[in-house]
C-alpha positions in Angstrom: 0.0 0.0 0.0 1.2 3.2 -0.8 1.7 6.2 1.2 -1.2 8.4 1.5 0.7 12.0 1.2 -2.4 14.3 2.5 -1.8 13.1 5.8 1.6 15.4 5.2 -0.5 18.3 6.1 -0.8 17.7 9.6 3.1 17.8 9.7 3.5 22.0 10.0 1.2 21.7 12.8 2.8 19.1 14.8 6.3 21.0 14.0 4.0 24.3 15.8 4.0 22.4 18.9 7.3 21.0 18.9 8.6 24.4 18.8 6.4 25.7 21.3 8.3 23.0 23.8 11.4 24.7 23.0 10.0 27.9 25.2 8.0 25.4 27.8 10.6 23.5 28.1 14.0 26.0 28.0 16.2 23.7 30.0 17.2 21.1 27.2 18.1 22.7 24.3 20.6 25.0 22.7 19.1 27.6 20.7 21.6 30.6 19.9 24.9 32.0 18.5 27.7 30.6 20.9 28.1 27.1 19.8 29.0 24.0 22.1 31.8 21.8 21.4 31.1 19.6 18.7 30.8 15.5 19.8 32.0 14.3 16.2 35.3 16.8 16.7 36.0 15.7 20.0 35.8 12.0 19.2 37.7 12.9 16.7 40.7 14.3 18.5 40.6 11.3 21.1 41.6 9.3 17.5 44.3 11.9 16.7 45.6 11.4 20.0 45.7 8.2 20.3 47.4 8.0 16.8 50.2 10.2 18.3 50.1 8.3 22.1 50.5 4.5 20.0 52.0 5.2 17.0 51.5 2.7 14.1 48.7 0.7 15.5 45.5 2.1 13.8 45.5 4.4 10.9 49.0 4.8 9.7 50.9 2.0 8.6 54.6 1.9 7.4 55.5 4.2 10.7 59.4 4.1 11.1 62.1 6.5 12.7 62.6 8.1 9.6 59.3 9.1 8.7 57.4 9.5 12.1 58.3 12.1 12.9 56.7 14.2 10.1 53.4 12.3 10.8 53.3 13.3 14.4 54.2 16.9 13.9 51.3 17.1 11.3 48.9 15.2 13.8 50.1 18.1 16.5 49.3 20.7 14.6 46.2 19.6 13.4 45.1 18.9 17.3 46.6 22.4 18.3 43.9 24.0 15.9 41.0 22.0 16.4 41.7 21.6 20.7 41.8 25.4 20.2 38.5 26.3 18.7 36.7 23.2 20.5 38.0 24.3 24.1 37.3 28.2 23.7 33.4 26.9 22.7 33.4 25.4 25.6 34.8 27.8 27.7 33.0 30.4 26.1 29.6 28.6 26.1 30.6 28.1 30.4 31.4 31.7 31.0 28.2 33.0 29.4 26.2 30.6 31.6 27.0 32.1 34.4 27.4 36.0 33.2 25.9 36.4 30.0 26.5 40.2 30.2 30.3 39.9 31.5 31.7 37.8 28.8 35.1 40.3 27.3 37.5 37.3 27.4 39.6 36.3 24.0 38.2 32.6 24.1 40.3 31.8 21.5 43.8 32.7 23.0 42.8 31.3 26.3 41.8 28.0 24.5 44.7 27.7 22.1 46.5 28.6 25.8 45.0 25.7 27.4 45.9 23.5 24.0 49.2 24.0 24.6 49.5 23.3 27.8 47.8 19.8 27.3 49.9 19.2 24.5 53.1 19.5 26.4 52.3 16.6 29.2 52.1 14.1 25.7 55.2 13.1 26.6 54.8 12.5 30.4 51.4 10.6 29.0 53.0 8.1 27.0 55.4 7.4 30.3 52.2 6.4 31.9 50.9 4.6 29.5 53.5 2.4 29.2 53.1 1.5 32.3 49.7 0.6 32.5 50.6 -1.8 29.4 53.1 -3.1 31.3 50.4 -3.7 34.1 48.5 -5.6 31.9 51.0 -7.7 30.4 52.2 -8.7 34.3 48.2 -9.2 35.7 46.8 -11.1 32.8 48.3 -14.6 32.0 46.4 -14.7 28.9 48.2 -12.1 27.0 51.6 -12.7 24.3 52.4 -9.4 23.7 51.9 -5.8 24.5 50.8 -5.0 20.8 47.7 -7.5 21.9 46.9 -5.1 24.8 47.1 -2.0 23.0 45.1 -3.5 20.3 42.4 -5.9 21.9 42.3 -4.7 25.4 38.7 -2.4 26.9 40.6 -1.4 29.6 43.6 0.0 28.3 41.1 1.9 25.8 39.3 3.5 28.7 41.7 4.1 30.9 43.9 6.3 27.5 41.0 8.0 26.8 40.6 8.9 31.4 44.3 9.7 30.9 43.7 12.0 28.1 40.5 13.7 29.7 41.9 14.3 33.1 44.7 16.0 32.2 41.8 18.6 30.6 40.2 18.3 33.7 42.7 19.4 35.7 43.5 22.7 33.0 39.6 23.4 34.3 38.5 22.8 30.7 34.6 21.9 30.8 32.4 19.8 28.5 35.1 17.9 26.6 36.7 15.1 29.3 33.0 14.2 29.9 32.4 14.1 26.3 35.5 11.9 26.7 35.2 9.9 28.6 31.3 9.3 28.0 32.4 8.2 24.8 35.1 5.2 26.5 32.1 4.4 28.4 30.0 3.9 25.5 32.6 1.6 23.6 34.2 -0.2 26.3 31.5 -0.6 29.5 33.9 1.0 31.4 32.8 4.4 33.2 35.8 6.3 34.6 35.2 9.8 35.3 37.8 12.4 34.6 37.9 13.8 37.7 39.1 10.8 39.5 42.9 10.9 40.1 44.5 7.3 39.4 48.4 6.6 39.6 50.6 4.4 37.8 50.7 0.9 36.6 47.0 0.9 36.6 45.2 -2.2 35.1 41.4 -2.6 34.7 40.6 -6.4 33.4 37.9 -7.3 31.5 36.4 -4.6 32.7 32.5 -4.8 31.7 30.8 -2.6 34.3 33.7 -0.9 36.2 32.2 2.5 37.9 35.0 4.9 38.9 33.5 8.0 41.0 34.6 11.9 40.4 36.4 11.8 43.6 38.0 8.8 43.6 41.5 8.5 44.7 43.8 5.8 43.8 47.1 4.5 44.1 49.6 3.1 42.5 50.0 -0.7 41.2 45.7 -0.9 41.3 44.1 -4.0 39.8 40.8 -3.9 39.4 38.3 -6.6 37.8 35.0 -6.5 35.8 31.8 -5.2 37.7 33.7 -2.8 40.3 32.1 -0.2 41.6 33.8 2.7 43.4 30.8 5.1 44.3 29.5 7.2 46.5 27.3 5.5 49.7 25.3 8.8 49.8 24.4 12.2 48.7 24.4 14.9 51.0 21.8 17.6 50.4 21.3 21.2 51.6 18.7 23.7 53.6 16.9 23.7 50.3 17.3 20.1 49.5 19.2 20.3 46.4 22.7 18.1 46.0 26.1 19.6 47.3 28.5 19.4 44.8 32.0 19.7 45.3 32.7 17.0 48.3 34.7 14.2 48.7 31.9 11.2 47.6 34.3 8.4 46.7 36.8 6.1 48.3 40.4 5.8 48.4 42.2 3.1 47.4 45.6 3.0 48.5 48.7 1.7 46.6 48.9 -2.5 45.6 45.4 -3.1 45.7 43.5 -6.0 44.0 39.8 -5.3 44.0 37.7 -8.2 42.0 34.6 -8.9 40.2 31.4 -7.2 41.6 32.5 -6.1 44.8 31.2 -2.1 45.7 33.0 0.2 47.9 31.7 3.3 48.8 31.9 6.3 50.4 34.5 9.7 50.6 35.2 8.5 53.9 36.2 4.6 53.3 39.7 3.8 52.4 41.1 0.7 51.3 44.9 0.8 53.1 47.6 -0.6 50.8 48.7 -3.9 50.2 44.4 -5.3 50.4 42.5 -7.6 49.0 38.8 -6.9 48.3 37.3 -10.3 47.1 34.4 -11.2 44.7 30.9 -9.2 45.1 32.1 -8.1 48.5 29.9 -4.8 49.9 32.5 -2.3 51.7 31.3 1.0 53.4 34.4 1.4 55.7 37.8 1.8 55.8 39.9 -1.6 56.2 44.0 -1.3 57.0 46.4 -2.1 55.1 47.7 -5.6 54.1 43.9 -7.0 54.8 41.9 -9.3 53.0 38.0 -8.8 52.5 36.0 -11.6 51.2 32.4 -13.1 52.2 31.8 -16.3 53.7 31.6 -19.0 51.1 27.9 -20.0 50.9 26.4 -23.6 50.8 26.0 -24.6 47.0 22.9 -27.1 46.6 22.9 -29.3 43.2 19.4 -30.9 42.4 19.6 -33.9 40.3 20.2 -37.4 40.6 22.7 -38.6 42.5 23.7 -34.4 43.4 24.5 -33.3 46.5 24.9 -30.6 48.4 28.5 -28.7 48.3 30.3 -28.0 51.8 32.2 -24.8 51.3 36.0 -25.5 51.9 36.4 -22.8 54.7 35.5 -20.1 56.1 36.4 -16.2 55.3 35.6 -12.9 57.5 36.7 -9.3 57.1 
């Protein structure tokens, strides 16, 4: 059956009243001159990045000394121009948010300011990186190589892509680490947000499900497994009942920590000392000291079938 084109002319109407939303309903669009950042560009420059942070892995093949050089120096000035104009709109867009009328500043040289300074920790980033690579290859029997992790591993991906959108977190950049990392979490299942501050030799395996909070805190020589979650155990509210913002809502976990599968800990105030072990779907809303392991009490597995019966756990385990 064909399409009956008269019923078209209700169209302009129902557009009427999707515009009129736009004034009902102010809070959820973006209706102006000042542009936001753009998604596509940003995801975009995570690529570029990442082309420049592991050279010869994705797009360019043929890399060598003699050549890469010239390929990186075109991918840095290509970033320094597009970080620019993407930062200043979101800086701009920011400013005006909060003082539309008091809005003088040269976006643009205060973005391409902020570029620069994100460019130059590249070097220091690749340090890291290599470590966390290094972390994987030493906490996962399964892997050959390191070009495996850098190719096939989720949480190497989201942890370069944290990397890259802390470090614009910390230069106070808004919009784009979220758009960041957002777009890690989408890919990989693994929600880090930028604000967390994570140290060195850092692995996340597997990974499906990981939750690191904005406040997080962790150490160095982490390892954390699939289903983690490091979030806040409440959210304190003020006189008028809306959220404070701005307070310590996550745990700390201290240096050579293993946390695995599914356990939760939770809370600004609960740290995990060094040198722990969380075990497997474990619930944690205090602090435990260092060198201590966490793990439930093994529960009594019943088969049904014939000739099953039912499984004594093997021993016992307490905080």
């Amino acid at each position: 059956m064909a399409s009956d084109f008269r019923l078209k002319e209700q169209l302009p109407e129902l557009t009427e009243r999707i515009v009129a939303t736009y004034r009902a309903a102010g809070s959820i669009h973006h209706l102006g001159h000042c542009p936001l950042p753009n998604h596509d560009a940003v995801v975009s420059i995570v690529e570029d990045l990442k082309e420049v942070l592991f050279p010869g892995y994705r797009r360019r093949e043929g890399l060598h000394l003699g050549n890469v050089e010239f390929y990186v120096g075109d991918l840095i000035d290509r970033l320094h121009d597009r970080l620019t104009t993407q930062i200043a709109r979101a800086l701009r867009h920011e400013a005006r948010a909060h003082a539309p009328d008091e809005c003088d500043e040269d976006f643009e040289a205060l973005g391409q300011a902020k570029t620069l300074l994100f460019l130059d920790k590249i070097p220091a980033l690749r340090e890291t990186l290599a470590l966390d690579v290094q972390a994987a290859y030493d906490g996962d029997p399964a892997v050959r190589t390191f070009d495996e992790i850098i190719f096939c591993y989720p949480g190497l991906e989201a942890v370069t892509v944290y990397r890259i959108a802390h470090e614009l977190h910390e230069l106070d950049v808004p919009f784009i680490p979220r758009i960041m990392t957002e777009w890690a979490h989408s890919k990989t299942g693994i929600d880090i947000h930028p604000g967390a501050t994570i140290g060195k030799y850092f692995f996340i395996d597997h990974g499906t499900g990981v939750v690191i909070g904005e406040t997080c805190e962790i150490g160095d020589h982490v390892k954390l497994y699939q289903g983690v979650t490091l979030g806040a155990l409440s959210f304190q509210t003020d006189a008028d009942g809306h959220l404070v913002r701005g307070e310590k809502r996550h745990p700390t976990i201290e240096d050579h920590v293993v946390i695995y599968a599914n356990a939760t800990v939770l809370g600004g105030l609960t740290v995990v000392g060094h040198d722990s072990v969380i075990g497997s779907s474990v619930w944690l809303t205090r602090s435990v000291p260092p060198r201590t392991t966490v793990v439930l009490e093994k529960p009594n597995l019943k088969m049904r079938g014939e000739g099953a019966e039912e499984l004594k756990p093997q021993a016992n385990y307490q905080i």
